[in-house]
Each structure stands twice: as structure tokens, then as C-alpha cells.
N, CA, C and O of each residue as an XYZ file, in Angstrom:
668
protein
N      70.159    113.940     86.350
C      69.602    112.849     87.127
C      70.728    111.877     87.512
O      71.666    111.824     86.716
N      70.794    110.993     88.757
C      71.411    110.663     89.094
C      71.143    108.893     88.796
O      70.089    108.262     88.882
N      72.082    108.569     88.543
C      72.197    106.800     88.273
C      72.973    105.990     88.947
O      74.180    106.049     88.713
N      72.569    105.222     89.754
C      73.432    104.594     90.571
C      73.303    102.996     90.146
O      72.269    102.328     90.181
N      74.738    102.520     89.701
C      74.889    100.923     89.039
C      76.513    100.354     89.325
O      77.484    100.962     89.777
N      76.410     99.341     88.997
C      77.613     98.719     89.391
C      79.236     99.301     88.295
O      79.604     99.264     87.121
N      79.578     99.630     89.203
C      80.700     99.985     89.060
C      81.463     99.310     87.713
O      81.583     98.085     87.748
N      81.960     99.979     86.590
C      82.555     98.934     85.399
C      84.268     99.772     85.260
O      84.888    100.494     86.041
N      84.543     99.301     84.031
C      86.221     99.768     83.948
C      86.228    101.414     83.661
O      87.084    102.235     83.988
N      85.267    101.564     83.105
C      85.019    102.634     82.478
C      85.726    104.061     83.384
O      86.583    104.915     83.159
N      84.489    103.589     84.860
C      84.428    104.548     85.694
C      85.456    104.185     87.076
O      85.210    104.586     88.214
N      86.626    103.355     86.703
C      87.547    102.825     87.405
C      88.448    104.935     87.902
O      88.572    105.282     89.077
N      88.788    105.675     86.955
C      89.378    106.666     87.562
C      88.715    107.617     88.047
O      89.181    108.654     88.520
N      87.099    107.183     87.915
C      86.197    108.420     88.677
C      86.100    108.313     90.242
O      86.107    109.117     91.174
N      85.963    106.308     90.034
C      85.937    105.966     91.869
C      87.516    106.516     92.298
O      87.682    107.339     93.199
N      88.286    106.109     91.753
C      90.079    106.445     92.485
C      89.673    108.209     92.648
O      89.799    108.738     93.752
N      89.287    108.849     91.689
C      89.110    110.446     91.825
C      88.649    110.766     93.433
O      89.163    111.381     94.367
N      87.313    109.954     93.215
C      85.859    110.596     94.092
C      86.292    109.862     95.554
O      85.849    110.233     96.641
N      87.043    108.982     95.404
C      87.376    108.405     96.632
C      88.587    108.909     97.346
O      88.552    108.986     98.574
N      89.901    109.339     96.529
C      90.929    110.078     96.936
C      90.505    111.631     98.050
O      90.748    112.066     99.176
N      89.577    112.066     96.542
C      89.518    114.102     97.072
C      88.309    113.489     98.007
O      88.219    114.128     99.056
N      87.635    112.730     97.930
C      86.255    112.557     99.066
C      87.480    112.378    100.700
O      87.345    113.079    101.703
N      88.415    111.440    100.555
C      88.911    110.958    101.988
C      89.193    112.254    102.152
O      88.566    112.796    103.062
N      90.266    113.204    101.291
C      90.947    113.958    101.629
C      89.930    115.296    102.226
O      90.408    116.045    103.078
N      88.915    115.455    101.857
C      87.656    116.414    102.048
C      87.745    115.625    103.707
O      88.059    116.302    104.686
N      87.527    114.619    103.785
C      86.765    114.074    104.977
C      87.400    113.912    106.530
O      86.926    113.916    107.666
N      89.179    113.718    105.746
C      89.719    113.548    107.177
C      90.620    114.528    107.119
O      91.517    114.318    107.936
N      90.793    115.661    106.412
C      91.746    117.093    107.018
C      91.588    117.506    108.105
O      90.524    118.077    108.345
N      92.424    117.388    108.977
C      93.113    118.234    110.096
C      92.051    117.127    111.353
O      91.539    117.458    112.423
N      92.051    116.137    110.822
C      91.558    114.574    111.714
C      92.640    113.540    111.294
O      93.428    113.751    112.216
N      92.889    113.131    110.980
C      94.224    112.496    110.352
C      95.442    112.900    109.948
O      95.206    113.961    109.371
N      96.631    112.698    109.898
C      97.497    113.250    109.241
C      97.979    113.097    108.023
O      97.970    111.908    107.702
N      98.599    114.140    106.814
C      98.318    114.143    105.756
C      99.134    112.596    105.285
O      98.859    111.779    104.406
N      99.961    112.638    106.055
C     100.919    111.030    105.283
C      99.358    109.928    105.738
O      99.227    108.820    105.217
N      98.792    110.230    106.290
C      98.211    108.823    106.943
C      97.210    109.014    105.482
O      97.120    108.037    104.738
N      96.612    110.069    105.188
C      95.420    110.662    104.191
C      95.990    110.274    103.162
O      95.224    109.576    102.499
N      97.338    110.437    102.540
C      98.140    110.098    101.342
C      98.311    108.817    101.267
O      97.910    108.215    100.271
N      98.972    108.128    102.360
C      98.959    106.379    102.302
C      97.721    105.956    102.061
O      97.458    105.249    101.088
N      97.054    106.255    102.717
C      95.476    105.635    102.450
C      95.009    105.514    100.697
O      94.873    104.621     99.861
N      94.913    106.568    100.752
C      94.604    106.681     99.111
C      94.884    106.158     98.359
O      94.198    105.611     97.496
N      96.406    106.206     98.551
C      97.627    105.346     97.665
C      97.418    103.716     97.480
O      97.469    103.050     96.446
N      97.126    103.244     99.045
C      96.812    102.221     99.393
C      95.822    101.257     98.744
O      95.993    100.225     98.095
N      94.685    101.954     99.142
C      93.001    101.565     98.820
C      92.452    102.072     97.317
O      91.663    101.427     96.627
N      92.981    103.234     96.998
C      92.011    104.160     96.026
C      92.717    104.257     94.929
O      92.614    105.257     94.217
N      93.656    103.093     94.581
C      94.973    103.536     93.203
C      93.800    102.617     91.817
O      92.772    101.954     91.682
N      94.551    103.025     91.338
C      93.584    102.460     89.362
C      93.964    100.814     90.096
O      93.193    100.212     90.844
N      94.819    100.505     89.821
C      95.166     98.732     89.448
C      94.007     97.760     90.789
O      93.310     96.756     90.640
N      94.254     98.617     91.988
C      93.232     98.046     93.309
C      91.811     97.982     92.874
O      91.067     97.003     92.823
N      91.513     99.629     92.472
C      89.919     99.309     92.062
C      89.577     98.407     90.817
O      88.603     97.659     90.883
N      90.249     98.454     89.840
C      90.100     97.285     88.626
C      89.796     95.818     89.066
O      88.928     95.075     88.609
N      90.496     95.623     89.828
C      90.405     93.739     91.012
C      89.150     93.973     91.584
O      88.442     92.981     91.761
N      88.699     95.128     91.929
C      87.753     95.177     93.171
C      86.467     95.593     92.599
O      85.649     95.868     93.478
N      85.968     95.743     91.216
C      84.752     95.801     90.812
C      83.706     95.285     90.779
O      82.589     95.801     90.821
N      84.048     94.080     90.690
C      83.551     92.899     90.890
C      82.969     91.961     92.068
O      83.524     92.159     93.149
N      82.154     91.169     92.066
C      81.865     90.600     93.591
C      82.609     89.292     93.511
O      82.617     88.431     92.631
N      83.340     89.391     94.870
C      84.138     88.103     95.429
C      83.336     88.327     96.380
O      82.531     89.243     96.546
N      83.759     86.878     97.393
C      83.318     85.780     99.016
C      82.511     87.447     99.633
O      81.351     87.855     99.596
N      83.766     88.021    100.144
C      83.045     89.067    101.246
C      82.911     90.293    101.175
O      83.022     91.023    102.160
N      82.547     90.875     99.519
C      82.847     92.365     98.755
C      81.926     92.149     97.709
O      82.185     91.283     96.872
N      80.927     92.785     97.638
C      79.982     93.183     97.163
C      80.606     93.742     95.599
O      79.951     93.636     94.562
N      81.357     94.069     95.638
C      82.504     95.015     94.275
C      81.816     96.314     94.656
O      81.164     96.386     95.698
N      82.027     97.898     93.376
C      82.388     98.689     93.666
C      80.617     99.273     93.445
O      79.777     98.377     93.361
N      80.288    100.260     93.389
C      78.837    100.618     93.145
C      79.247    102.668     92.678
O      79.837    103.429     93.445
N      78.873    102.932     91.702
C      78.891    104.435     91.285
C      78.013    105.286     91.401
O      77.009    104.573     91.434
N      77.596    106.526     91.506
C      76.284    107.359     91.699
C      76.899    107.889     90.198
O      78.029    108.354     90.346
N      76.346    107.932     88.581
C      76.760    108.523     88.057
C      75.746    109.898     87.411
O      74.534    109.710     87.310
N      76.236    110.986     87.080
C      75.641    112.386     86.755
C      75.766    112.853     85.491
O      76.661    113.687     85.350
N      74.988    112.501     84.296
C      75.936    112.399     83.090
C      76.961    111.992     82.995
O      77.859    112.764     82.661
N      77.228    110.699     83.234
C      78.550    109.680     83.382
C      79.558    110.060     83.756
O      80.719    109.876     83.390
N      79.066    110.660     84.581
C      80.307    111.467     85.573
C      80.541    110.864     86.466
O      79.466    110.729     87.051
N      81.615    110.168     87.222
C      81.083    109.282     88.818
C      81.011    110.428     89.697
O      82.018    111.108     89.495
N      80.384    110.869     90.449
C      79.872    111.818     91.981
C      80.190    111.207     92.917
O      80.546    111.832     93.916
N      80.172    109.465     92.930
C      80.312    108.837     94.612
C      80.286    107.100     93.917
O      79.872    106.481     92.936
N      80.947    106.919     95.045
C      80.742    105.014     94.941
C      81.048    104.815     96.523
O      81.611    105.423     97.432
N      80.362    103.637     96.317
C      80.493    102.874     97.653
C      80.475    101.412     97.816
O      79.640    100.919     97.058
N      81.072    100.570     98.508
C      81.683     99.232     98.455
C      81.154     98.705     99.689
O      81.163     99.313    100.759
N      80.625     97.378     99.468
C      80.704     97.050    101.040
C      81.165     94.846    100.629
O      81.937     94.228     99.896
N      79.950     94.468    101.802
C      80.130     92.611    101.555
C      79.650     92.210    102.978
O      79.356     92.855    103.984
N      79.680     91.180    102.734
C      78.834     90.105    103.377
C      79.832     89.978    104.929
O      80.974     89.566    104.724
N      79.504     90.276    106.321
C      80.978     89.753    107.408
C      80.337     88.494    108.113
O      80.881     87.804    108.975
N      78.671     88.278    107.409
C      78.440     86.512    108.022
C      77.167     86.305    107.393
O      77.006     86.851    106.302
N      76.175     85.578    107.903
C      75.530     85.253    106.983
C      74.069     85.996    106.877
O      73.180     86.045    106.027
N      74.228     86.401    107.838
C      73.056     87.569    108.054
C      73.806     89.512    108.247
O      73.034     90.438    107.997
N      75.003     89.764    108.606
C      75.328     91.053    108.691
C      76.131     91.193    107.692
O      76.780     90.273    107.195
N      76.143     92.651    107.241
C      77.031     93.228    106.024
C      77.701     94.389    106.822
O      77.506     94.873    107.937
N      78.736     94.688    105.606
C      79.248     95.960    105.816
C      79.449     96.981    105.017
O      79.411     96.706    103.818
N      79.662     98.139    105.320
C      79.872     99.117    104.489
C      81.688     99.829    104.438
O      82.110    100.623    105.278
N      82.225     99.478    103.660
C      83.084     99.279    103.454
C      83.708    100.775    103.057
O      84.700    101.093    103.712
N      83.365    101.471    102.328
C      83.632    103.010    101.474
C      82.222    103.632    101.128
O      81.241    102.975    100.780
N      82.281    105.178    101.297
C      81.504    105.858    101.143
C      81.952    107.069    100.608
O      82.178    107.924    101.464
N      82.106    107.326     99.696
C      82.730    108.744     99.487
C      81.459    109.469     97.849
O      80.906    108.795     96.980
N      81.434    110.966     98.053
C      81.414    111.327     97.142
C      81.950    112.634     96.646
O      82.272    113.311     97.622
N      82.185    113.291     95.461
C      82.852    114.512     94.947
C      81.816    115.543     96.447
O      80.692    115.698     96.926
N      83.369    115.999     96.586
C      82.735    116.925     98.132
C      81.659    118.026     97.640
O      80.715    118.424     98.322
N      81.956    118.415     96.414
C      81.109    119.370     95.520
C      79.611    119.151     95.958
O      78.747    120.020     96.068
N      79.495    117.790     96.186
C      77.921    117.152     95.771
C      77.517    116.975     97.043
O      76.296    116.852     97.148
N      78.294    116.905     98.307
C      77.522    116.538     99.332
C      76.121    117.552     99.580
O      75.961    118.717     99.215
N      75.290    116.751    100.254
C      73.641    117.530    100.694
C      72.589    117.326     99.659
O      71.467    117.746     99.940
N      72.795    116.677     98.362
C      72.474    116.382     97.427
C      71.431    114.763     97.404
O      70.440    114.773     96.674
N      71.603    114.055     97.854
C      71.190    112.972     98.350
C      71.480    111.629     97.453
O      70.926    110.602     97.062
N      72.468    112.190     97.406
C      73.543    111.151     96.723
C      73.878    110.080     97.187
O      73.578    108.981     96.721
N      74.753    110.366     98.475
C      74.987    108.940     98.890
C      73.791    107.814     99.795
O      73.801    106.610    100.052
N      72.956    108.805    100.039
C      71.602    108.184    100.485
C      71.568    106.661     99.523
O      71.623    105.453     99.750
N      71.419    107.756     98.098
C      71.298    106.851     96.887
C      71.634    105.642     97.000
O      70.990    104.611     97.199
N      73.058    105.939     96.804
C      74.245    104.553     96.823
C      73.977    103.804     98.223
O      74.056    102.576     98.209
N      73.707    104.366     99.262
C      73.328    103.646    100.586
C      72.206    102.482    100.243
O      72.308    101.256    100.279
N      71.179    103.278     99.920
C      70.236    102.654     99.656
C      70.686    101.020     98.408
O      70.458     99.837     98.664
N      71.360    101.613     97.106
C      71.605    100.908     96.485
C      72.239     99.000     97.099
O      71.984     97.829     96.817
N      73.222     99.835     98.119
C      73.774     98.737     98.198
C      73.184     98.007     99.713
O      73.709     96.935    100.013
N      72.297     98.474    100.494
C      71.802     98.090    101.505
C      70.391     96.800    100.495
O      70.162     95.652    100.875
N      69.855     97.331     99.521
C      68.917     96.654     98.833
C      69.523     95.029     98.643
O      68.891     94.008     98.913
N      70.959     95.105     98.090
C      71.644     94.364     97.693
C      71.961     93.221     98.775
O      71.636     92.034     98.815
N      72.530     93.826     99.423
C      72.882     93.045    101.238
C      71.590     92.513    101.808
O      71.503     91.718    102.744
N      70.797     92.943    101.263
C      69.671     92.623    101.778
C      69.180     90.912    101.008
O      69.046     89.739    101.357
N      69.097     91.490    100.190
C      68.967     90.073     99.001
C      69.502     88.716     99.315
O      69.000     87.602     99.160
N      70.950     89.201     99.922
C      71.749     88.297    100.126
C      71.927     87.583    101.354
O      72.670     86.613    101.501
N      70.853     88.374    102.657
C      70.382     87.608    103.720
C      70.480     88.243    105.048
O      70.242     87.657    106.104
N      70.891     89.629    104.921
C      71.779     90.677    105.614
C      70.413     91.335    106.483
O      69.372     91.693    105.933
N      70.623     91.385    107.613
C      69.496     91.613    108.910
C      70.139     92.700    109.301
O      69.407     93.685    109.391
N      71.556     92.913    109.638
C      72.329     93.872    110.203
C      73.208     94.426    109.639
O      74.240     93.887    109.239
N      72.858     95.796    109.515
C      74.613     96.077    108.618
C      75.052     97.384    109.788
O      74.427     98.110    110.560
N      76.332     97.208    109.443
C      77.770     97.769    110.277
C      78.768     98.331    109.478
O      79.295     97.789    108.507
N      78.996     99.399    109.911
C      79.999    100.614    109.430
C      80.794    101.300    110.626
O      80.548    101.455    111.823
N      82.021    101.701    109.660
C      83.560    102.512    110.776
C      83.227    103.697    110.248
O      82.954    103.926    109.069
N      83.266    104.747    111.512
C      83.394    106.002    110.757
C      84.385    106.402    112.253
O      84.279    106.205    113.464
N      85.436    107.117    111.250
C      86.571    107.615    112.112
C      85.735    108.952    113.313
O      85.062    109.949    113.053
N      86.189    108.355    114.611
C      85.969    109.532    115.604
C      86.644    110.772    114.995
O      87.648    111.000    114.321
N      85.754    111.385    115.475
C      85.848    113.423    114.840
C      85.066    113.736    113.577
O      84.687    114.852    113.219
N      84.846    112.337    112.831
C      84.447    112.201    111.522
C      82.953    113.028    111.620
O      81.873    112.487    111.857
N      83.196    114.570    111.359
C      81.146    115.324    111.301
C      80.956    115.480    109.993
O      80.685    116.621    109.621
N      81.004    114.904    109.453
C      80.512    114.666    108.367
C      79.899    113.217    108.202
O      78.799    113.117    107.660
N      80.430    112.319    108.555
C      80.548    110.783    108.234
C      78.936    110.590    109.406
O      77.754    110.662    109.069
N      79.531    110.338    110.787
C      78.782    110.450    111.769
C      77.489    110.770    111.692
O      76.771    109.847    112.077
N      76.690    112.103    111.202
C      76.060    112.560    111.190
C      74.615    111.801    110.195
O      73.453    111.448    110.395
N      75.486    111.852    109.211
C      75.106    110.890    108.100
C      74.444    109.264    108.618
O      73.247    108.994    108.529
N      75.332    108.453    109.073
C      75.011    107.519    109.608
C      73.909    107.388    110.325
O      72.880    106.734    110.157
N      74.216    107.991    111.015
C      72.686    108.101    112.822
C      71.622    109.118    111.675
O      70.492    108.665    111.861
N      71.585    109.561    111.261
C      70.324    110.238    110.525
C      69.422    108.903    109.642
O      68.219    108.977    109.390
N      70.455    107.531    109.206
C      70.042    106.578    108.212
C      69.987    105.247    109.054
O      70.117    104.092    108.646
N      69.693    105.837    110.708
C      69.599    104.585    111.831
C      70.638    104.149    112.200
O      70.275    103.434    113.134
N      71.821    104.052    112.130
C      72.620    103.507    112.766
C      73.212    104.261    113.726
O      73.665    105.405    113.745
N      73.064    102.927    114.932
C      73.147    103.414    116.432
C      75.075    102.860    116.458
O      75.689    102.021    115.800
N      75.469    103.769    117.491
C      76.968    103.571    117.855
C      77.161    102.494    118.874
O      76.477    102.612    119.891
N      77.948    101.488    118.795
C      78.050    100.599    119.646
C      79.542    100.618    120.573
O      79.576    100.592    121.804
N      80.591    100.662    119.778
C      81.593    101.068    120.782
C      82.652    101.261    119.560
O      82.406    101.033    118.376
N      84.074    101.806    120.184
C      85.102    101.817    119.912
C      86.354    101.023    119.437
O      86.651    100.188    120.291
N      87.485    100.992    117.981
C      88.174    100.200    117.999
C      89.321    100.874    117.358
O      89.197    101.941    116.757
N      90.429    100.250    117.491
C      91.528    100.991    116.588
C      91.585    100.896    114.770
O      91.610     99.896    114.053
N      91.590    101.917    114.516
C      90.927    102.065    112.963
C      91.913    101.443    112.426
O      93.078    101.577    112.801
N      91.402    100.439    111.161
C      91.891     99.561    110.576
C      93.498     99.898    110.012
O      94.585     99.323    110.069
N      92.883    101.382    109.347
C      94.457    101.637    108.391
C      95.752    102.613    109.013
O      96.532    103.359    108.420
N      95.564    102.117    111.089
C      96.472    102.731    111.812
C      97.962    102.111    110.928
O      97.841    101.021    110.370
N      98.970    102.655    110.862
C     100.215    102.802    110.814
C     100.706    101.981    112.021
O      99.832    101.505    112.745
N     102.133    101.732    112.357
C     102.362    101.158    113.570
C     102.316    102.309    114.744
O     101.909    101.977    115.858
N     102.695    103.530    114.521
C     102.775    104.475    115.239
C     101.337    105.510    115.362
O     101.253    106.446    116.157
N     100.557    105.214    114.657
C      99.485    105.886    114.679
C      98.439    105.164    115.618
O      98.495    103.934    115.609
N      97.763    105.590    116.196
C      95.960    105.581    117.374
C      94.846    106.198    116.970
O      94.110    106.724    117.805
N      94.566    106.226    115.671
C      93.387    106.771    115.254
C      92.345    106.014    115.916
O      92.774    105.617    117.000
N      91.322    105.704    115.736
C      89.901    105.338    116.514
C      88.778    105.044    115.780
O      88.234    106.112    115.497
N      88.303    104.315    115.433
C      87.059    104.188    114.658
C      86.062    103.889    115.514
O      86.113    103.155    116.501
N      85.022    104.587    115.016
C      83.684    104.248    115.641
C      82.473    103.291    114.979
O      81.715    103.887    114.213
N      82.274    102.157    115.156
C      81.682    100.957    114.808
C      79.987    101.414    114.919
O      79.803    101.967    116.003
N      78.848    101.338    114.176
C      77.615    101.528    113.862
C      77.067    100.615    113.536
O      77.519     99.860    112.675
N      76.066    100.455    114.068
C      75.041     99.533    113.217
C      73.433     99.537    112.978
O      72.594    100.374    113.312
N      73.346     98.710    112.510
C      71.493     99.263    112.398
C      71.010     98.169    111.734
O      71.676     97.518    110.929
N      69.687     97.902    112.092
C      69.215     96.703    111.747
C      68.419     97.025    110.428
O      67.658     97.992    110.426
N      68.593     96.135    109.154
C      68.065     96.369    107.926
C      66.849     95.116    107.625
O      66.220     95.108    106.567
């Protein structure tokens, strides 16, 4: 059975795990591997998620799907005003996708955003992303337009595609 709760120290190397091999599942041969490796390195290292468990101003902290205390998936989002949220990370062990896992954690943390005053929530999912994409528009969120994805490099033009949906 699946348990989805706030993220603690415990399960600090399951999110760095599930979030590393999840990007790397998600953006092969859509990204390039230095961009897939920086990222990770970047966002998904032990010492980052330890700071980030927690809720600060515009971060919700981290959220786990756990399986016999296993982490499967976490997902992060926060507040971008006083009525819209965001969804920040979504990943789970690629093993598990179709499972309705991250539904879970969707759900989990949309409940949450909600609480907190959130009418609209908004998510990036990288163009090419069929996996990500698919997911989204199946859980209502309509595509609104195009922007340059946050964790471009100076030399990189990746593309993110901006979603939203009214909660």
C-alpha cells in the first residue's frame, strides 16, 4: 500500500534516488546528458533536499509516495501568489510508473495548495516530454504557451511548456 506524507530526513536519499533515475528516465535523448547530469547534481543532491523539506515563503517542502518505506516518488511545489500554486517536481522510480502513484502525490499536494488559497495551479513540462505531458492534460491541465526552460545553460534552448488548470 502506498503512503503518501511529508517528506522527513529519513527519506532524504530516496527523493535524491527517485528524482535523479526519474529525470534521467524522463529526459533521455530530449535533453542532453551534461544538461540531465547538471540538473541532478544541481537540484537532486542530499545537502539541497535536507534545506528543502520543509515549508518556507514559496515551497511547500518535499512530499514522498512511500511503499514499505521505500520512497517510489516525491513531489514539491509552493505558493507563486495568493491564489495560484505550482508544481515544482514530479518524479517517480520509473519501475512504478502506471501505478497511480503520482496521481497520489498530485492529489496530495494539490489538497494542500488548496488549503492555502490556491484557485489555479501551474506546471513546466519540458516540450517532447510524453510522458510528463500526457499525465498533466489527463489531470486537467490545459497548455497555455511557451517559455525557455528554467535550467537552460547559457548555450542551451530547451523549451518548457507552461499548464494550468483551475483547482
Amino acid at each position: 500500500m502506498i503512503v503518501v506524507k511529508r517528506g522527513l530526513p529519513e527519506h532524504v536519499e530516496g527523493i535524491s534516488k527517485v528524482c535523479s533515475e526519474g529525470c534521467l528516465d524522463t529526459y533521455e535523448g530530449i535533453r542532453s546528458p551534461e544538461n540531465i547530469r547538471r540538473n541532478n547534481e544541481t537540484f537532486y543532491n542530499y545537502d539541497r533536499i535536507v534545506h528543502e523539506l520543509d515549508e518556507v515563503d514559496d515551497w511547500d517542502g518535499y512530499f514522498v509516495a512511500l511503499d514499505n518505506g521505500v520512497v517510489v516518488g516525491a513531489i514539491g511545489g509552493g505558493m507563486i501568489d495568493d491564489d495560484k500554486s505550482e508544481v515544482y517536481v514530479l518524479y517517480l522510480d520509473p519501475e512504478r510508473r502506471g501505478e497511480g502513484i503520482g496521481t497520489q502525490l498530485l492529489n496530495h499536494l494539490t489538497d494542500i495548495q488548496q488549503t492555502k488559497g490556491s484557485k489555479e495551479q501551474w506546471v513546466s513540462v519540458q516540450k517532447g516530454n510524453n510522458k510528463g505531458i500526457p499525465f498533466y492534460e489527463a489531470r486537467g491541465f490545459n497548455f497555455m504557451y511557451e517559455k525557455e526552460a528554467f535550467s537552460n545553460a547559457e548555450e542551451e534552448d530547451y523549451i518548457s511548456l507552461r499548464y494550468r488548470r483551475e483547482i
